[in-house]
C-alpha positions in Angstrom: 103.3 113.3 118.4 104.0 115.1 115.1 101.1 117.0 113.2 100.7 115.8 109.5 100.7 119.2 108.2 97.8 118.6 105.8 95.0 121.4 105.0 92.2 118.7 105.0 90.6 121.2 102.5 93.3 119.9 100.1 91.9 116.3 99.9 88.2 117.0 99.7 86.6 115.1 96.9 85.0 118.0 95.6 88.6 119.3 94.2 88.5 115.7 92.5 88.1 112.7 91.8 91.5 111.5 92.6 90.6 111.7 96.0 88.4 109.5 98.4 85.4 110.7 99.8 85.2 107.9 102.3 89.1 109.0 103.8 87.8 112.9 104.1 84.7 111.3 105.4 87.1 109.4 108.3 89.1 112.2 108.6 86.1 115.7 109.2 84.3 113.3 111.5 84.1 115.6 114.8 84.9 113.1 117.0 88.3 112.4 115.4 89.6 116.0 115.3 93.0 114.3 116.7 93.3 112.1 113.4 92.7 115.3 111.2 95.7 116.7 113.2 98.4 113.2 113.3 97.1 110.4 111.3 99.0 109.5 108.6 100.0 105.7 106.8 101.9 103.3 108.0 102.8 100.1 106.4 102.8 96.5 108.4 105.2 93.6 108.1 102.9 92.0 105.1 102.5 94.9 103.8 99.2 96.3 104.7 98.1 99.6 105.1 97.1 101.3 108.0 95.6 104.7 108.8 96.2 106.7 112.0 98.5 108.2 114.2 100.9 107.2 117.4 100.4 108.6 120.9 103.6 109.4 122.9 103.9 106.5 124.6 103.7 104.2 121.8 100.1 103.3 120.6 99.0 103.0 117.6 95.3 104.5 117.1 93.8 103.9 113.7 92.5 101.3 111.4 93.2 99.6 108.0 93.5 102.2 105.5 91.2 99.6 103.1 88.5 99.8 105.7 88.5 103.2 106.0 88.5 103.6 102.1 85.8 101.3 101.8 83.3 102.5 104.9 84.5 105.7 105.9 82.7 106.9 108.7 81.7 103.2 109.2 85.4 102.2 109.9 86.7 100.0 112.8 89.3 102.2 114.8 90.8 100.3 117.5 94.5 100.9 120.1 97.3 99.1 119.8 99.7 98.4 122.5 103.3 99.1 121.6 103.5 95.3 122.5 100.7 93.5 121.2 99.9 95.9 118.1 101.4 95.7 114.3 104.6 96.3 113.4 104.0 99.4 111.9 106.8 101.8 109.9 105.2 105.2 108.6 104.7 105.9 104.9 107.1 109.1 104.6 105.6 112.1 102.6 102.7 110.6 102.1 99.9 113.1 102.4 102.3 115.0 100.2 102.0 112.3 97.7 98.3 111.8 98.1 97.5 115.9 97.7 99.7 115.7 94.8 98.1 111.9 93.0 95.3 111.3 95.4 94.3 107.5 95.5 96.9 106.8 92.9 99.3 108.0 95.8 97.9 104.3 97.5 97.8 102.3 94.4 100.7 102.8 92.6 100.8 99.6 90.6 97.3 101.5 89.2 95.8 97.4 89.5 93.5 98.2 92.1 89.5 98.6 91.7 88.1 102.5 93.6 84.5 103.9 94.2 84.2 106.4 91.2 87.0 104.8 88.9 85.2 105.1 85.9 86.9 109.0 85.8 90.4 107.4 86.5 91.4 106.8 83.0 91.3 108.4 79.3 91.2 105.6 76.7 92.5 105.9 73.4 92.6 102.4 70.9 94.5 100.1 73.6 96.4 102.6 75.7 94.9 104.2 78.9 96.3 106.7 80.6 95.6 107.7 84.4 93.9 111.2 84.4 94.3 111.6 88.9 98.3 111.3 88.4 99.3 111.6 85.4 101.8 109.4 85.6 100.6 105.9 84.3 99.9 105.2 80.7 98.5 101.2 80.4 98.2 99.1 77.1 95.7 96.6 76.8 97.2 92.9 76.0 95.5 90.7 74.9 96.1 86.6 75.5 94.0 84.1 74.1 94.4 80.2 76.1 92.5 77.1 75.3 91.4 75.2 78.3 90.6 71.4 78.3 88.3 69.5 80.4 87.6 66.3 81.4 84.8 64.9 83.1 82.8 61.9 84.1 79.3 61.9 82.1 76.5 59.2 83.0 75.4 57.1 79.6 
């Protein structure tokens, strides 16, 4: 197994916003002093997202990274045979992206909903710009559509 190389103190909410509390949560707990060391993202077949680490003989150890984003402590970590488990290839550098863009570093589209997004983006007219990156600026569209509808009324 290959340590991550992160200084947890790095990603701890209190340096920002950009970063989860519910992954640092995951990540101090005591009892999973082995995923502060190893666990890092991998990515499944559909496309997925998990969180955790591989032992040396194959397993995968971890959970979905949305379940640890949305319950932290809470989160369901189960073992993976080589066999039986996900097909799972490793997000390369990504706690390096995530210290750098924290949450943004898992949503890079910038489409998806976080705990505490309200501090995500500075909006000026209709542009937005991501203040965690720095790297997204948005404009607001606008699209008006008529709908009909028919339906059967009683007389």
């Amino acid at each position: 197994m290959q340590p991550n190389n992160l200084d947890i103190k790095a990603i701890n909410p209190r340096n920002g916003d950009k970063y989860s509390p519910n992954l640092y949560k995951f990540m101090t707990q005591k009892h999973h002093a082995i995923t502060t060391t190893y666990a890092t993202a991998y990515r499944d077949k559909q496309g997925a997202l998990w969180f955790g680490y591989r032992d040396e003989e194959g397993w995968f150890m971890g959970a979905r990274l949305m379940d640890v984003l949305c319950n932290g402590r809470r989160a369901g970590v189960f073992a993976h045979s080589p066999r039986s488990g996900p097909s799972l290839v490793e997000v390369k550098d990504f706690w390096q992206r995530y210290v750098a863009d924290g949450r943004c570093a898992i949503d890079k589209a910038h489409d998806m909903f976080f705990v505490g997004d309200k501090t995500r983006w500075e909006v000026k007219g209709n542009r937005r710009s991501c203040l965690w990156c720095g790297k997204v600026q948005q404009q607001m569209k606008i699209r008006v559509t008529k709908v009909r509808t028919e339906e059967w009324v009683t007389v």
